[in-house]
GULUM-573129 format. One line per field, with one value per residue (C-alpha): residue number from 1; x, y, z; residue in three letters; chain. Coordinates in nm, 3 decimals. Example, Ala and Ser with C-alpha at 12.3 -4.5 7.8 and 13.67 -1.06 7.14 Angstrom:
! residues 2
nr	(1 | 2) .
u	(1.230 | 1.367) .
v	(-0.450 | -0.106) .
w	(0.780 | 0.714) .
rest	(ALA | SER) .
kette	(A | A) .
END
This chain:
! residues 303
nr	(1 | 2 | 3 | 4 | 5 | 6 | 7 | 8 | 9 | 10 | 11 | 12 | 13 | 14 | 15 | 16 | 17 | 18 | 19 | 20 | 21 | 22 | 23 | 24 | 25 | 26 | 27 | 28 | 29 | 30 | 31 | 32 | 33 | 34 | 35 | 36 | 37 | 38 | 39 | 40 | 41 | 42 | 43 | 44 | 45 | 46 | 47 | 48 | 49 | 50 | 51 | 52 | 53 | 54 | 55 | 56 | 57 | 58 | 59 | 60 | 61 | 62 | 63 | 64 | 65 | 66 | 67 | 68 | 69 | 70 | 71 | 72 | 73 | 74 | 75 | 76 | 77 | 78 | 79 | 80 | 81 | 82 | 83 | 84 | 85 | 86 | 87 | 88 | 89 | 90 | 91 | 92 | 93 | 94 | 95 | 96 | 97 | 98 | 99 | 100 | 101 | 102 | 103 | 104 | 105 | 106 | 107 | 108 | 109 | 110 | 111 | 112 | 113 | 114 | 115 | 116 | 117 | 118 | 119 | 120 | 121 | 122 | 123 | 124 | 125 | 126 | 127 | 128 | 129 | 130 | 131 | 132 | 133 | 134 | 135 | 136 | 137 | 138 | 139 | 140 | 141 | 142 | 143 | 144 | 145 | 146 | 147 | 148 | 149 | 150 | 151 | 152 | 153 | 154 | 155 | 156 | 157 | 158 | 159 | 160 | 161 | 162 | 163 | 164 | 165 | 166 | 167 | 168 | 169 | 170 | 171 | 172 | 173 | 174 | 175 | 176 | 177 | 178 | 179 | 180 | 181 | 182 | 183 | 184 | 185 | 186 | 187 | 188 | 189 | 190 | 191 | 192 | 193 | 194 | 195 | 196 | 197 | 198 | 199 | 200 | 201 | 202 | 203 | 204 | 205 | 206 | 207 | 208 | 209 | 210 | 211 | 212 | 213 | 214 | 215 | 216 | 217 | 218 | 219 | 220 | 221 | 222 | 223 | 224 | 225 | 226 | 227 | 228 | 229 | 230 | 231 | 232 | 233 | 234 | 235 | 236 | 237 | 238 | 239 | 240 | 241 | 242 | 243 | 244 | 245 | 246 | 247 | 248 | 249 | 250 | 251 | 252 | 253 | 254 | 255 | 256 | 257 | 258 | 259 | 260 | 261 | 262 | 263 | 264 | 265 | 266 | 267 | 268 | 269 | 270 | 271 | 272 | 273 | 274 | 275 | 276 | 277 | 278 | 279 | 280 | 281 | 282 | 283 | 284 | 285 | 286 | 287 | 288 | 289 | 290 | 291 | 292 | 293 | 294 | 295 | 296 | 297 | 298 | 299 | 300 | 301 | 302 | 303) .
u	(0.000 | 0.140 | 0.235 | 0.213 | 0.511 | 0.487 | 0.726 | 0.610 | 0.626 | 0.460 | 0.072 | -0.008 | -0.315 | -0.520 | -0.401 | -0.539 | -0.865 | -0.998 | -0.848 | -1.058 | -1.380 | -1.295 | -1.267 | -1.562 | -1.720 | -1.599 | -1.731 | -2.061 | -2.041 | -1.922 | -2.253 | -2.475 | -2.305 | -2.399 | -2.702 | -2.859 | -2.707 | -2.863 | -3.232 | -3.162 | -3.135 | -3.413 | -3.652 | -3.528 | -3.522 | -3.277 | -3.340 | -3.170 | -2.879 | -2.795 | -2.755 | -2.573 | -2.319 | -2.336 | -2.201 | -1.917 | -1.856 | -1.804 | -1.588 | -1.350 | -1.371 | -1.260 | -0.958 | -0.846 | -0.913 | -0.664 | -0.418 | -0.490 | -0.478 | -0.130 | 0.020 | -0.112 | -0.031 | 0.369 | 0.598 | 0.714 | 1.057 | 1.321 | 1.121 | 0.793 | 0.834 | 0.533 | 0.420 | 0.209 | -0.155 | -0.237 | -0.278 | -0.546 | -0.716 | -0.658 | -0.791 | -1.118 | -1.130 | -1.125 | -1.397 | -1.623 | -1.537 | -1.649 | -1.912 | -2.064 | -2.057 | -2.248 | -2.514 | -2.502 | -2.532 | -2.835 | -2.977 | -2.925 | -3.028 | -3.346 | -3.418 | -3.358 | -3.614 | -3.847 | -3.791 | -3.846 | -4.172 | -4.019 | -4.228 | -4.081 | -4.284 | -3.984 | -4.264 | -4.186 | -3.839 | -3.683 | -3.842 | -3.638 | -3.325 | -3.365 | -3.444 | -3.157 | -2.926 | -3.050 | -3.085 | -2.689 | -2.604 | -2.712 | -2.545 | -2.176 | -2.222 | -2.282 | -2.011 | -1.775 | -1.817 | -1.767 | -1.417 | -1.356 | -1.383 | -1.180 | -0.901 | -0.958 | -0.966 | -1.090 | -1.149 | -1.288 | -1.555 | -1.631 | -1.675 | -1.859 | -2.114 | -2.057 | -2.216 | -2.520 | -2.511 | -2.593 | -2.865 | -3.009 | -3.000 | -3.150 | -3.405 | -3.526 | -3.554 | -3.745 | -3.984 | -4.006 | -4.055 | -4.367 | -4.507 | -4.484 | -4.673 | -4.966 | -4.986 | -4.719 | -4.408 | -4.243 | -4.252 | -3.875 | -3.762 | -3.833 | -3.663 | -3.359 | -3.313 | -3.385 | -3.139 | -2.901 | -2.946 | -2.867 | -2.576 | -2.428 | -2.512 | -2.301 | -2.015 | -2.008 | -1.941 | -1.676 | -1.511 | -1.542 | -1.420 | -1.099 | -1.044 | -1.004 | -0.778 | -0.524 | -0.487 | -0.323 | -0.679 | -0.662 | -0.800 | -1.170 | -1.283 | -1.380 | -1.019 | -0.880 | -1.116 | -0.954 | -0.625 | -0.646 | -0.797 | -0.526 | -0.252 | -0.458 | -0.489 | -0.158 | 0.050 | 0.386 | 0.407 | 0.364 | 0.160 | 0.142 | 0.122 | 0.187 | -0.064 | -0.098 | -0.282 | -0.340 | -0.469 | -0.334 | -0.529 | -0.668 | -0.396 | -0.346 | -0.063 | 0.008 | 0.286 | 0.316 | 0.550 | 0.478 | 0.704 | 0.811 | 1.041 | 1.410 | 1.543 | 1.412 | 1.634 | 1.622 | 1.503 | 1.190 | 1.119 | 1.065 | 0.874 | 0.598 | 0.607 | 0.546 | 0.257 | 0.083 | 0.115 | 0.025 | -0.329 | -0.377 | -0.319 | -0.572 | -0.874 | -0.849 | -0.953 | -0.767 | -0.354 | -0.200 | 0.151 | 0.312 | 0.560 | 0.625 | 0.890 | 1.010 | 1.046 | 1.167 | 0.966 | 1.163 | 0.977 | 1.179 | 1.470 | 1.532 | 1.505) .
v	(0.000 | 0.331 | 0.537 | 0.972 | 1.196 | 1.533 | 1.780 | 1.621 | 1.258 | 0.979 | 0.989 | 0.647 | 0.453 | 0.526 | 0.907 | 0.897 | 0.740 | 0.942 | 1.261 | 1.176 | 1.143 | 1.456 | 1.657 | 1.542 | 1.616 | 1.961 | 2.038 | 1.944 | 2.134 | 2.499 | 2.419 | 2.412 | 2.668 | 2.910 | 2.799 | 2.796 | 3.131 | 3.281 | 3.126 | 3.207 | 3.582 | 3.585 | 3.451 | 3.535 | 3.232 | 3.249 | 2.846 | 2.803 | 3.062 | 2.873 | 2.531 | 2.734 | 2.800 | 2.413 | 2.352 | 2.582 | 2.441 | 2.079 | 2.270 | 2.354 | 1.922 | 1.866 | 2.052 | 1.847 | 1.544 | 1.649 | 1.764 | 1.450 | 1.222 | 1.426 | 1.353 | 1.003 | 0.852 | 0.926 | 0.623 | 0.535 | 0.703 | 0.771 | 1.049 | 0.838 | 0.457 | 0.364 | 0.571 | 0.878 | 0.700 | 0.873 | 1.214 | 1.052 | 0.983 | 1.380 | 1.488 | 1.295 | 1.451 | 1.784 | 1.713 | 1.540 | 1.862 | 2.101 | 1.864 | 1.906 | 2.260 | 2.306 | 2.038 | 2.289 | 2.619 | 2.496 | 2.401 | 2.753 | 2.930 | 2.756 | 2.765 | 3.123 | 3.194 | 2.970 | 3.228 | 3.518 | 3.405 | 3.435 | 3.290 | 3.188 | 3.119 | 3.055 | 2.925 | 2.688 | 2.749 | 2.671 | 2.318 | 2.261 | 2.374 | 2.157 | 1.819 | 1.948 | 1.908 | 1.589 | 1.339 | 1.497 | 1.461 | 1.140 | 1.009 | 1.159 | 1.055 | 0.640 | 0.713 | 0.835 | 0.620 | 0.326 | 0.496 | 0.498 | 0.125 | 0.056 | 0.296 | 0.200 | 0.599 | 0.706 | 1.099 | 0.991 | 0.790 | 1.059 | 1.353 | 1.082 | 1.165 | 1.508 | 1.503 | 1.339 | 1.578 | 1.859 | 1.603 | 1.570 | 1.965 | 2.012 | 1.750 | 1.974 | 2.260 | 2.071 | 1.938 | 2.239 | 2.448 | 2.205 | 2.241 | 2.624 | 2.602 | 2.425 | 2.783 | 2.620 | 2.919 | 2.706 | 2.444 | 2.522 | 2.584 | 2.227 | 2.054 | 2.214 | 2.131 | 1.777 | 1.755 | 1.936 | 1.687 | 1.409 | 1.541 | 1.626 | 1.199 | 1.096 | 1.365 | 1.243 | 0.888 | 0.914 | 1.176 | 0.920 | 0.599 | 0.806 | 0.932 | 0.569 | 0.459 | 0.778 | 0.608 | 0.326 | 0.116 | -0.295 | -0.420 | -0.529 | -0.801 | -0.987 | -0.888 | -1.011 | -1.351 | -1.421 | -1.385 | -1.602 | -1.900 | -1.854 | -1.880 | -2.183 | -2.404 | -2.301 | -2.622 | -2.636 | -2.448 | -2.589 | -2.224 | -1.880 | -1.622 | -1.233 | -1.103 | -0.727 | -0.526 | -0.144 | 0.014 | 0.301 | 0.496 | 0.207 | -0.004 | -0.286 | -0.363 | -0.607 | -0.930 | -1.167 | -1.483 | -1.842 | -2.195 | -2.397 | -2.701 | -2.611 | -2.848 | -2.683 | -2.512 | -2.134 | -2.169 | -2.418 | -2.201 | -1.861 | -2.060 | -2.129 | -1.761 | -1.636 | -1.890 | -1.760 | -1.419 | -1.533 | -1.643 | -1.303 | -1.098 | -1.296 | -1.338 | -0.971 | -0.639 | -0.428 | -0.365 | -0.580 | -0.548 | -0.802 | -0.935 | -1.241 | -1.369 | -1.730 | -1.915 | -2.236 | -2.530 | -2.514 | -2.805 | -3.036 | -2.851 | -2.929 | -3.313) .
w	(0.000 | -0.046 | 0.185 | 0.104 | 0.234 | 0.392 | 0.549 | 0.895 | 0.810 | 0.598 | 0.645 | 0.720 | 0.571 | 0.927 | 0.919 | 0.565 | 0.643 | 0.922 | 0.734 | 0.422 | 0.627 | 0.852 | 0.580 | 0.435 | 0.754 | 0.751 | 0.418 | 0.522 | 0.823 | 0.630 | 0.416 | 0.688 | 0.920 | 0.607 | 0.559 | 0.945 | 0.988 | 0.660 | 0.693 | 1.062 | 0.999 | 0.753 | 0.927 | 1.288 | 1.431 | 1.710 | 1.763 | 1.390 | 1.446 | 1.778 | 1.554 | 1.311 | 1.606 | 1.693 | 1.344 | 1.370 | 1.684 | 1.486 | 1.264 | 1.566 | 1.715 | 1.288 | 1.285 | 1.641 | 1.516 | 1.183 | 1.423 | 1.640 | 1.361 | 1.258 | 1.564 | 1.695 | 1.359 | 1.416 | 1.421 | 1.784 | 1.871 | 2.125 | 2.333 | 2.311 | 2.296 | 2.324 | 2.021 | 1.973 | 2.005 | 2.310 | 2.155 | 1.989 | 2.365 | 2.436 | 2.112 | 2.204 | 2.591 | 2.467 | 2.184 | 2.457 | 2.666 | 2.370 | 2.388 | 2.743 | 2.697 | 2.391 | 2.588 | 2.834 | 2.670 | 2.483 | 2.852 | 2.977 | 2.676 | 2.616 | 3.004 | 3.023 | 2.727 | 2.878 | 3.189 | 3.014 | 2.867 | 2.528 | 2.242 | 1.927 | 1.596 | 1.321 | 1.031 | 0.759 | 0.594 | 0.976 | 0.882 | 0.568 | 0.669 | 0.937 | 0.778 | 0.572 | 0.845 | 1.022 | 0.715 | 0.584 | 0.944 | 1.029 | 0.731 | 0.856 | 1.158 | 0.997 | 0.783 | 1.047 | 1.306 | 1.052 | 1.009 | 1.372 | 1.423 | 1.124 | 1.256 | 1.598 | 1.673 | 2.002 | 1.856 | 1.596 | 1.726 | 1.935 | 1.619 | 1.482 | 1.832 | 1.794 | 1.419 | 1.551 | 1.826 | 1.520 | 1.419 | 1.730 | 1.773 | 1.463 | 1.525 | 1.791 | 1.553 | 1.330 | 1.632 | 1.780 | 1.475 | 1.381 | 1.704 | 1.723 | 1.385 | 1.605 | 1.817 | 2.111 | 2.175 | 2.406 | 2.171 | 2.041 | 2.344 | 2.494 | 2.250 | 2.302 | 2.657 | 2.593 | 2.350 | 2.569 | 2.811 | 2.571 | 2.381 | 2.772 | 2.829 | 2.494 | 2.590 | 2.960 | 2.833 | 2.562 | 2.835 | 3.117 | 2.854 | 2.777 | 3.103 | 3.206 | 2.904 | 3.085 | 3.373 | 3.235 | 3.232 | 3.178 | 2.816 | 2.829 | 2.980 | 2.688 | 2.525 | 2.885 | 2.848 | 2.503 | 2.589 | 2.884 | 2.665 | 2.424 | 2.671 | 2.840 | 2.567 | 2.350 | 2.336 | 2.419 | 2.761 | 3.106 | 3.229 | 3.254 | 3.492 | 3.523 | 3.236 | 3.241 | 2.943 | 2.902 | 2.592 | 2.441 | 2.242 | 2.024 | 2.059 | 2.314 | 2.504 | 2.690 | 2.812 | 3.033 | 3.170 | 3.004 | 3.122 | 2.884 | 2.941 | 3.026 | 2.762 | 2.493 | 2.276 | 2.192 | 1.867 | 1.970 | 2.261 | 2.025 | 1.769 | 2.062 | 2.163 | 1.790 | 1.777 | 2.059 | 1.951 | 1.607 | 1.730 | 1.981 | 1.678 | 1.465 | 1.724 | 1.859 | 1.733 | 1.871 | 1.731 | 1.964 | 2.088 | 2.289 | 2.441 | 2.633 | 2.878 | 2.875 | 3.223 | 3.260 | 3.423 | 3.784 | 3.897 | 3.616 | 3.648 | 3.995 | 3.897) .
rest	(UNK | UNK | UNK | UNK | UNK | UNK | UNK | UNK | UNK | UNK | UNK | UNK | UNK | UNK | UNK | UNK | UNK | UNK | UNK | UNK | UNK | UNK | UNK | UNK | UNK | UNK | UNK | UNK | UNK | UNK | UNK | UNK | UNK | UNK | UNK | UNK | UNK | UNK | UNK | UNK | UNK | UNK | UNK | UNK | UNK | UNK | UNK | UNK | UNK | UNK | UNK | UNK | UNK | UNK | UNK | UNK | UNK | UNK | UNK | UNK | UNK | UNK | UNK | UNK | UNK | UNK | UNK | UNK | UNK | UNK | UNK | UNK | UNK | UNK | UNK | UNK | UNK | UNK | UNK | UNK | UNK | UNK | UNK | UNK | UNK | UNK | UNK | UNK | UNK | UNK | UNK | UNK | UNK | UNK | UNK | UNK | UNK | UNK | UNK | UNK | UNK | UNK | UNK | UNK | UNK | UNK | UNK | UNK | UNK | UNK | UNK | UNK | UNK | UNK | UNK | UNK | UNK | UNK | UNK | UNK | UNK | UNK | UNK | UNK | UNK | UNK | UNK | UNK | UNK | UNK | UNK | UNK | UNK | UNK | UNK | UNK | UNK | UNK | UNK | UNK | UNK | UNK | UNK | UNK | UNK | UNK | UNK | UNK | UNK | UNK | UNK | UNK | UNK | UNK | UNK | UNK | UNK | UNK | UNK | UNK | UNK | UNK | UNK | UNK | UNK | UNK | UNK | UNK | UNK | UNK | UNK | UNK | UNK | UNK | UNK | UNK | UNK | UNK | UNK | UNK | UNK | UNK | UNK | UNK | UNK | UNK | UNK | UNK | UNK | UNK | UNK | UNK | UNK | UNK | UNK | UNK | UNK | UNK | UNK | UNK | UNK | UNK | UNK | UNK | UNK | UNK | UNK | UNK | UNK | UNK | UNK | UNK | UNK | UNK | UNK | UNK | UNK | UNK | UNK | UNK | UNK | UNK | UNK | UNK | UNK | UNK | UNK | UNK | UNK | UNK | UNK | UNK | UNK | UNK | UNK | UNK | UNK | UNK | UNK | UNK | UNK | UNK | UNK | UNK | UNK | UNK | UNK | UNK | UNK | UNK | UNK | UNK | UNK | UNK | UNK | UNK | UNK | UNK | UNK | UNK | UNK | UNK | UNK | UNK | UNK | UNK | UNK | UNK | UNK | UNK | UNK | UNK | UNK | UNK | UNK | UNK | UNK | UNK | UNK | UNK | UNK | UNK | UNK | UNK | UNK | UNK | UNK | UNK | UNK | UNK | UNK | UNK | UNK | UNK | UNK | UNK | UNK | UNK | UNK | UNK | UNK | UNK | UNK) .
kette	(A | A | A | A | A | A | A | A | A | A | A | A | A | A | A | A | A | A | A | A | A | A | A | A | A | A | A | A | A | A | A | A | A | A | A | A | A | A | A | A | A | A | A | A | A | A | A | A | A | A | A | A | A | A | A | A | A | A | A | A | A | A | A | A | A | A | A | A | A | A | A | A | A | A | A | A | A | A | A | A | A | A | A | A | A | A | A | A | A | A | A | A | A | A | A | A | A | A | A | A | A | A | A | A | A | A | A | A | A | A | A | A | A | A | A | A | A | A | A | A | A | A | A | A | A | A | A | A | A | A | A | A | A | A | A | A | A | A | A | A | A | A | A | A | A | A | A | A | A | A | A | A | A | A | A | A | A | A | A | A | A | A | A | A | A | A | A | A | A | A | A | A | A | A | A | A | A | A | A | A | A | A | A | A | A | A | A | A | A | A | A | A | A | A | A | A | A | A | A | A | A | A | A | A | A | A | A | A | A | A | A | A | A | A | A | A | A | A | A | A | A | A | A | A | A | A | A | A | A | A | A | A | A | A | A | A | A | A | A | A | A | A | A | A | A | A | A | A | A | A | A | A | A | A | A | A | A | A | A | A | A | A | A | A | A | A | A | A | A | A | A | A | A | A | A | A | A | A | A | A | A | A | A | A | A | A | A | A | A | A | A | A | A | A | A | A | A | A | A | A | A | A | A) .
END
């Protein structure tokens, strides 16, 4: 497969996936940041500005997952091991972040014109930019979360939420803008807080999920399960003992001690290793990186 250059490095083929469908992403979202704010003004509906802001707003989470992308994509080197992946788990925090607050400044702006007693009657044209927005969203967000399980990218998955989080805000312009057509003012306003409250749920778990990968979090349990069978069954050792996983921004990490018999030569010992890790790479999802320490069967050895 080949592999582009640029002044900062080779872009990989999962740097060149998720960059596609950001961009992609970002097109869409200049569209419909024009368009809300435009019909917005027009017809002054403050509800359709406010989701005009919310796309600008996915603009912003684009260009981190680019830069994100950029940097967790870089080979591993002196300075960071491990590799970069991990820039990928910070590029995600700060887009659930962005995230939470948008939830929330829909909450308090559709509370406070609830408190005002403000009544808001945006007519039809609020209803086609807004199924606009949802069916072009809800087909990014498919698209782009598709991508993130492919590239096993933690930000990505997460713009993936925050494009639904402009459908489900413009689902509430649509709803509310039918209902206001009915004779209901607060109609608009309702929506908005529920969807507040949803897009706030979605941030708080892709925040929480990644918060845990930072602190050096064990694989999943199912990953963990797999492994364990693996290592149970795998013929030619006596045991194992000592596993120990932690996933790093998409990737898995992990090693652990197996015994194999003390007479075994060198050669025969590795070839059992590189089987094992042969069948941990094919039966998990994840990038796998492992390595595994070879201890001798003391019990025979002391015979």
């Amino acid at each position: 497969m080949k592999i582009l250059q640029t002044r900062f490095g080779p872009i990989t083929p999962r740097e060149k996936k998720i960059r596609s469908v950001t961009l992609w992403g970002a097109l869409l979202n200049v569209v419909l940041l024009i368009l809300k704010i435009v019909a917005g003004l027009l017809i002054r509906s403050s509800a359709l500005i406010a989701d005009g802001v919310h796309s600008l707003t996915d603009l912003a989470t684009d260009l981190l997952i680019l830069l994100g992308a950029r940097l967790s994509s870089r080979p591993a080197d002196e300075t960071h091991p491990f590799g970069h992946r991990k820039f990928d788990t910070i590029a995600s925090q700060l887009i659930a972040f962005i995230l939470i607050v948008v939830g929330f400044g829909f909450i308090l702006s559709a509370g406070t014109a609830i408190f005002r007693k403000e009544l808001n009657y945006p007519g039809f044209l609020v209803l086609a930019v807004a199924a606009i927005s949802v069916i072009s969203k809800e087909i990014i967000f498919h698209i782009t979360r598709k991508i993130s399980r492919i590239t096993q990218s933690a930000a990505l998955y997460a713009n993936a939420w925050h494009h639904r989080s402009d459908s489900f805000s413009s689902m509430a312009v649509l709803i509310g803008g039918a209902a206001s057509l009915s004779g209901w003012g607060y109609a608009d306003h309702m929506a908005t807080i529920i969807v507040g409250i949803m897009i706030m749920g979605v941030a708080g778990k892709i925040f929480y999920d990644n918060l845990i990968e930072l602190t050096e979090h064990s694989a999943d349990k199912k990953s963990i399960q797999t492994i364990e069978r693996i290592l149970s069954r795998a013929e030619g050792i006596y045991g194992w003992h000592a596993l120990r996983t932690r996933s790093v921004g998409g990737e898995l990490f992990l090693d652990c001690h197996v015994i194999v018999d003390p007479d075994l030569s060198v050669l025969e010992s590795h070839k059992i290793i590189e089987r094992i890790e042969e069948q941990i790479q094919s039966e998990l999802s994840k990038p796998t990186n492992i390595l595994i320490h070879i201890d001798p069967d003391e019990a025979k050895d002391k015979l």
